[in-house]
N, C-alpha and C positions, 0 to 999 in steps of 0.2 A: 504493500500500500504506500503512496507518495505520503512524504511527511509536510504537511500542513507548514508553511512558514511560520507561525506562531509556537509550533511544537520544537522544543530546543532538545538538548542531551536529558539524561537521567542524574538529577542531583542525588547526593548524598541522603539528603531528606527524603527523596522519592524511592530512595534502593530499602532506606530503613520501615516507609509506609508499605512496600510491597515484601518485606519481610516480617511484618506482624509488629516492629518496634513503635509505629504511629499507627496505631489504635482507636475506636471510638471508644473510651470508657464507659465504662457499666458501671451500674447503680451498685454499691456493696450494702451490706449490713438488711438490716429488718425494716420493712415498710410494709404499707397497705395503698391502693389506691384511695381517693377522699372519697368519701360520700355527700352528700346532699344535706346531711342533718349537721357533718362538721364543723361548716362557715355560715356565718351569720349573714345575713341577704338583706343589701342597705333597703330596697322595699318595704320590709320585715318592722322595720326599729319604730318605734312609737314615736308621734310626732314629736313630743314632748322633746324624748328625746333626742333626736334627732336637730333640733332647733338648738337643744344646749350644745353639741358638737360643732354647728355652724359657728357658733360663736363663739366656742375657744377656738377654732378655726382662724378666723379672723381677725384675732387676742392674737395670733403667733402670727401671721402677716405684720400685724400692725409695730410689733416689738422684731419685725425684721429678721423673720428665725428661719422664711423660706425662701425658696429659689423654684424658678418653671426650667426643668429639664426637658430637650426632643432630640430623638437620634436624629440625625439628617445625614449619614454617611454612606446607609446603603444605596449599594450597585446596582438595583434595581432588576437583577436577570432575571427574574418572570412576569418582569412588564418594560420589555425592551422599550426605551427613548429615542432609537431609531424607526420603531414600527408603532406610530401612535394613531388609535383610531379617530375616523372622522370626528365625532362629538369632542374628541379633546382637542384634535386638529383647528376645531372652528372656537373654539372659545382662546384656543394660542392666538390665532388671528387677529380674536376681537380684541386680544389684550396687547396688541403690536410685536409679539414675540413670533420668530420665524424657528426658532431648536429650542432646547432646553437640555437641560447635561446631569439636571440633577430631579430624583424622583421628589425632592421637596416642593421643585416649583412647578408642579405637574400644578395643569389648571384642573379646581375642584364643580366649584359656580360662581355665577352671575348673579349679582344683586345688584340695583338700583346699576345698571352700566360698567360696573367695574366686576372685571374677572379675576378673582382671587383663585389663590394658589394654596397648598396643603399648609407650607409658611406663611402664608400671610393669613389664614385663618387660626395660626397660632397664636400669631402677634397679635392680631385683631382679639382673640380671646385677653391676651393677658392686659392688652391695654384696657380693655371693656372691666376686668375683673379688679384692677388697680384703681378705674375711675369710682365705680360701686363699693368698694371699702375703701377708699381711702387709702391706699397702701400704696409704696414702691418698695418691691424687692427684683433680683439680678434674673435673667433671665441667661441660662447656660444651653450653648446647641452644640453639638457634636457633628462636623462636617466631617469629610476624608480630602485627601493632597487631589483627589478626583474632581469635585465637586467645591472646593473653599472658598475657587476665586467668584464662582456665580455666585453661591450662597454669601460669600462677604458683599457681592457689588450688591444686593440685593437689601440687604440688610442696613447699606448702608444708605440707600435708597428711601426706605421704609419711613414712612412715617414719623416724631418723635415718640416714642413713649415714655407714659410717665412710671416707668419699672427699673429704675436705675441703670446700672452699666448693661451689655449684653456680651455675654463669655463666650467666644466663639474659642474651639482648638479643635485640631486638625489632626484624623487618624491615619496613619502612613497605609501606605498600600503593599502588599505581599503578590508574588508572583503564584499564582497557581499551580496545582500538580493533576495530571491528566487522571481520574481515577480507574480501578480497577474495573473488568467488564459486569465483577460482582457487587460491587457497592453501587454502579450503572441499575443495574436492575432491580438492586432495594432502595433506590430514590425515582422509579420511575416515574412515581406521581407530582416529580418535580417538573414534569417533562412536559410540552404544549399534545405534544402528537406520538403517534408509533413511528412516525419515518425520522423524528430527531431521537426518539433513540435508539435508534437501527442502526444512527448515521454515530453515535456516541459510542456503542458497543463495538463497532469494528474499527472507530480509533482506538478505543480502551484495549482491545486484542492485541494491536498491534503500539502502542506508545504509551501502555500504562507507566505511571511511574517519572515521567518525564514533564520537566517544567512545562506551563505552557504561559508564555511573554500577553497574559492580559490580568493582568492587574488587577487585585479586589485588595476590600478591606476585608481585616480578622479576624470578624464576629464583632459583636457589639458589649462583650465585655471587654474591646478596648473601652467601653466608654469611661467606663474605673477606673482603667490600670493608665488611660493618660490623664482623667481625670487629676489625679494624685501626680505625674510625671509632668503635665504641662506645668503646674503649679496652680491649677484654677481653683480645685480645691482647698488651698494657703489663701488665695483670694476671698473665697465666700469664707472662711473661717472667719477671716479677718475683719467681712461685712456682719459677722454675729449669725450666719446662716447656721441654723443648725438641723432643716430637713431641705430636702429636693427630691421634687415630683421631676418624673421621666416616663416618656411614650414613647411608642414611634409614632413618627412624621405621620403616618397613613392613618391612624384611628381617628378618624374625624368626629366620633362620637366623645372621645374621651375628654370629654370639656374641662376647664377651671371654672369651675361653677358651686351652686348651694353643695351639690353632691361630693364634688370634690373637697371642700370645705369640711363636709359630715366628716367624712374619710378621716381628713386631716386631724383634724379636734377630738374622734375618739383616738385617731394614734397618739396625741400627746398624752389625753386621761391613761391610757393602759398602761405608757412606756416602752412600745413596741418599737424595735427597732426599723423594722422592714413593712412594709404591708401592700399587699399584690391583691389588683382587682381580679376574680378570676369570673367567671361562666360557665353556663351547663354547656358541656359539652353537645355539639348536636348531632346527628344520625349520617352516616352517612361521611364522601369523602371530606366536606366541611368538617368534620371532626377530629382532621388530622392537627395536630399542636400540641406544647409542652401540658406536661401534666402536673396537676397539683398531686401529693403525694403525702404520706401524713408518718411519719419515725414514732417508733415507741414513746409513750410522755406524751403524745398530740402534738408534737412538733409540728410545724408545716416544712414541706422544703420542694422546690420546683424541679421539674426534669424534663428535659425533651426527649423524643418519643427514637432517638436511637440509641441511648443510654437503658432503654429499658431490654435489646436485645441481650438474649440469652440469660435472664433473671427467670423467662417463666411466667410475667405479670405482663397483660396487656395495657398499654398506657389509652387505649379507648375503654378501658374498663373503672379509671375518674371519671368521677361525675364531673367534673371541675378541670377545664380547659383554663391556661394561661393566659391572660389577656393582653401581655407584656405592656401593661400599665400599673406603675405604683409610686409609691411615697418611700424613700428612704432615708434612718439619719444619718449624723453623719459619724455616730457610733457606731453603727455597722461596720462603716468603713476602716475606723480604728482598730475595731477587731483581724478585719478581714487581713490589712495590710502591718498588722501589729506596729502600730505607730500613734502619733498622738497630735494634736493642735501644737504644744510646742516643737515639736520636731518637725513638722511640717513649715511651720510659720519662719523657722531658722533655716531650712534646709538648702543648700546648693542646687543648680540642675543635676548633676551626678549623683548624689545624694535622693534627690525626689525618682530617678529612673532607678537605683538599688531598692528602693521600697516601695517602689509601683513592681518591681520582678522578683519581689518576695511574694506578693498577695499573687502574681499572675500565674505563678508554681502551682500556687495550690489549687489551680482549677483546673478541671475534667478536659479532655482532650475533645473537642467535636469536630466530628467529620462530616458536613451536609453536603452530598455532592448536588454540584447544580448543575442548568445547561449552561454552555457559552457557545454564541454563536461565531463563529470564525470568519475571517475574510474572504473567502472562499464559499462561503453561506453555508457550512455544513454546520452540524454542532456536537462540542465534546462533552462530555462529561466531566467536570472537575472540581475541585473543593482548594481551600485555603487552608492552612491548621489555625482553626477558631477557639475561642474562647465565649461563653454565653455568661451573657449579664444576670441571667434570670438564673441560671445555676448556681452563682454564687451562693445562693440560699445554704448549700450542703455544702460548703470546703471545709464550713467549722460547725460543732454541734451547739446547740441553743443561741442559735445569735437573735432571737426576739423576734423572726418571722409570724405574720400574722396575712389573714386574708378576709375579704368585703366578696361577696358573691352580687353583681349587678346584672344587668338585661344585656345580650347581643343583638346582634342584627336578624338572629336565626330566631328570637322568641315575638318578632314583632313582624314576622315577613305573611304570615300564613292569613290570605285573603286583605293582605296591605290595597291590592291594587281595584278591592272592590270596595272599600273602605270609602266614606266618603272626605272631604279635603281638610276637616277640623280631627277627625277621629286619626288620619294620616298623621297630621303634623302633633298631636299627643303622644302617638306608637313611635315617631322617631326621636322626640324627647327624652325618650325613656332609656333610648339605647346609652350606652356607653362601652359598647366596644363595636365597630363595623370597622375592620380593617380590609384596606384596599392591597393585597399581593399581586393581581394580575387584573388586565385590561378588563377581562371578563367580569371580574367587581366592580369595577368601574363603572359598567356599563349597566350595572343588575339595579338591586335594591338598592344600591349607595346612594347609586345617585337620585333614586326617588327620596333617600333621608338627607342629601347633602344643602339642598336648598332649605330646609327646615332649620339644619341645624346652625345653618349660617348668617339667617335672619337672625335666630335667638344673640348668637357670637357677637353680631354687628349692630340689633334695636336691643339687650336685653329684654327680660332684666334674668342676670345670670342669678341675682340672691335675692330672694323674697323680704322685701321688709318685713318686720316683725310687727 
């Protein structure tokens, strides 16, 4: 078979992945998957209380204790930004943009003439959310050396808000390794079609193992380990930050709102360190995603679903899908990278990358193979050696994890479109996780909830007077 321009020699790295020494890590010790009765369902809570949450909520905004965390560094490979469908083609248009480089500034919708983007419905949120309490705190995004320069010009672009600084750092990029014709075929549901990967198995046959020169970022538990390395988190120490809320870019449901507010003010009452939104898992290939999982003691601890290979336990058998949205402080992180505010706040750059690659040890090796499309338009199969944010949950035992059970896009979908336009715009309210992976989201239910939820974003009101 000709070798693909992109496809280089076999590194060291590649000889060791194809000899068993890079590995997907497997879950060890005693678990159970969650059930349904384990997490408490912000729905659930009494108004009462629920209202008193809002308002220590907004007690730690206003004492400057939080920060808005968004990944914005993914590569975006199953929603190519060279193959973008008409309906976002024409909202690019309307908004004078002829490419886009990055899955953040994917256009979402159109309100009152202006087409807003997955970024600017953030911004829009946090500016809306600082106007309605009174607050500024720092707003932290996490780009890659991929995407920094559009995401900066953008940013600085934007509007003013009134949310203090905005902490942008930048995740390096990793060359890729071609994967195995085996690990091809246990991610095929990463895959659009059968002939990409038809066309990915008979590269993997023939160049498993071998670099391939297109560039990804490392999983998005770089967002911690530069977090700590860039020095940003010296910086929020320094603003008195002592939580941050983090999503990805794509869950346009995950508002800074009353909800997120609740979340926030029961995590300061408990002292929980961590707290992750999760969802019912739902039926079907939509239910593919990390799993909530529950250690001896009721622990909670997060896993994705090829860490549970060769344990024996189905990770579709949580009730309770990851929603990769939460609140964390920034004790967790002290644990995590066994370090502290004065060390941090003293530290050299040398010093902050030894103690960003102390905590990065400790984390589980993940292998996600994806597709890449190559120059040649065929596509390989291949993965980065990642690291997962949401794993972190399990490097160390009792670090204070906790979880909130909310609505997806999957409990508000069933007869949406025969609904009528008030009883609609309640159902997508409600949501707080609709994450967009592929065109095909995009184009579904999203986008019947993404104008709802962008009005609320842009006219509130995100927090109900009292």
């Amino acid at each position: 078979m000709e070798r693909p321009r992109e496809i280089g020699a076999r590194s060291a790295l590649g000889e060791a992945y194809l000899g068993g020494g890079l590995a997907q890590a497997k879950l060890g010790g005693e678990f159970r998957p969650s059930r349904r009765e384990d997490v408490v369902e912000l729905e659930s809570l009494e108004r009462s209380e629920r209202r008193e949450a809002v308002v220590r909520g907004i007690e730690a905004l206003r004492r400057g204790e939080a920060a808005y965390g968004v990944l914005a560094a993914g590569a975006s490979t199953r929603m190519s930004l060279t193959d973008v469908p008409a309906a976002a083609r024409r909202l690019l248009e309307r908004a004078g943009r002829a490419e886009i480089h990055s899955k953040a500034m994917v256009p979402v919708a159109e309100v009152g003439g202006r087409v807003f983007s997955f970024l600017d419905l953030f911004l829009a949120n946090v500016a809306r959310l600082s106007r309605e309490t009174a607050t500024s705190c720092p707003i932290v995004v996490l780009v890659s050396e991929a995407n920094a320069a559009e995401i900066g010009a953008h940013l600085a672009r934007a509007a003013a808000l009134p949310a203090g600084d905005v902490l942008a750092f930048a995740q390096s990029l990793d060359r890729q390794i071609v994967a195995s014709a085996a690990d091809v075929e246990r991610a095929r549901g990463n895959f659009a079609c059968e002939r990409d990967v038809d066309g990915a198995l008979a590269l993997s046959r023939a160049f498993a193992g071998c670099d391939l020169a297109v560039p990804k970022p490392g999983g998005h538990g770089e967002f911690l380990h530069q977090l700590v390395s860039s020095g940003t988190l010296g910086r929020l120490l320094g603003c008195g930050v002592r939580f941050l809320s983090v999503r990805n870019i794509d869950n346009i449901a995950g508002l800074l709102d009353e909800r997120w507010l609740a979340i926030l003010g029961r995590m300061v009452e408990m002292g929980r360190n961590f707290v992750v939104e999760v969802s019912r898992r739902p039926d079907g290939p939509a239910g593919k995603g990390g799993a909530l999982i529950v250690r001896p003691g009721g622990a909670f601890e997060l896993a994705e679903d090829p860490a549970f290979a060769g344990t024996a336990v189905d990770p579709r058998s949580s009730y309770y899908i990851n929603d990769a949205t939460a609140i964390l402080a920034v004790d967790y992180l002290f644990r995590i990278y066994e370090t502290s505010r004065g060390e941090l706040l003293g530290a050299s750059p040398a010093a902050l990358a030894a103690i960003a690659e102390r905590g990065r040890r400790k984390f589980p090796v993940l292998i996600d193979v994806k597709p890449v499309r190559l120059s040649s338009g065929v596509v390989a199969g291949a993965f980065v050696r990642e690291t997962n944010l949401w794993e972190s949950t399990g490097v160390e035992r009792e670090l204070g994890v906790d979880a909130v059970g909310v609505f997806s896009v999957k409990d508000v979908e069933e007869g949406y479109e025969q609904a009528n336009a008030a009883e609609q715009r309640e159902r997508a309210l409600r949501v707080r996780f609709a994450a967009t992976k592929k065109w095909e989201d995009y184009e579904g239910i999203n986008a019947r909830l993404a104008s709802h939820l962008a009005r609320r974003v842009l006219d509130g009101p995100l927090v109900t007077p009292p």
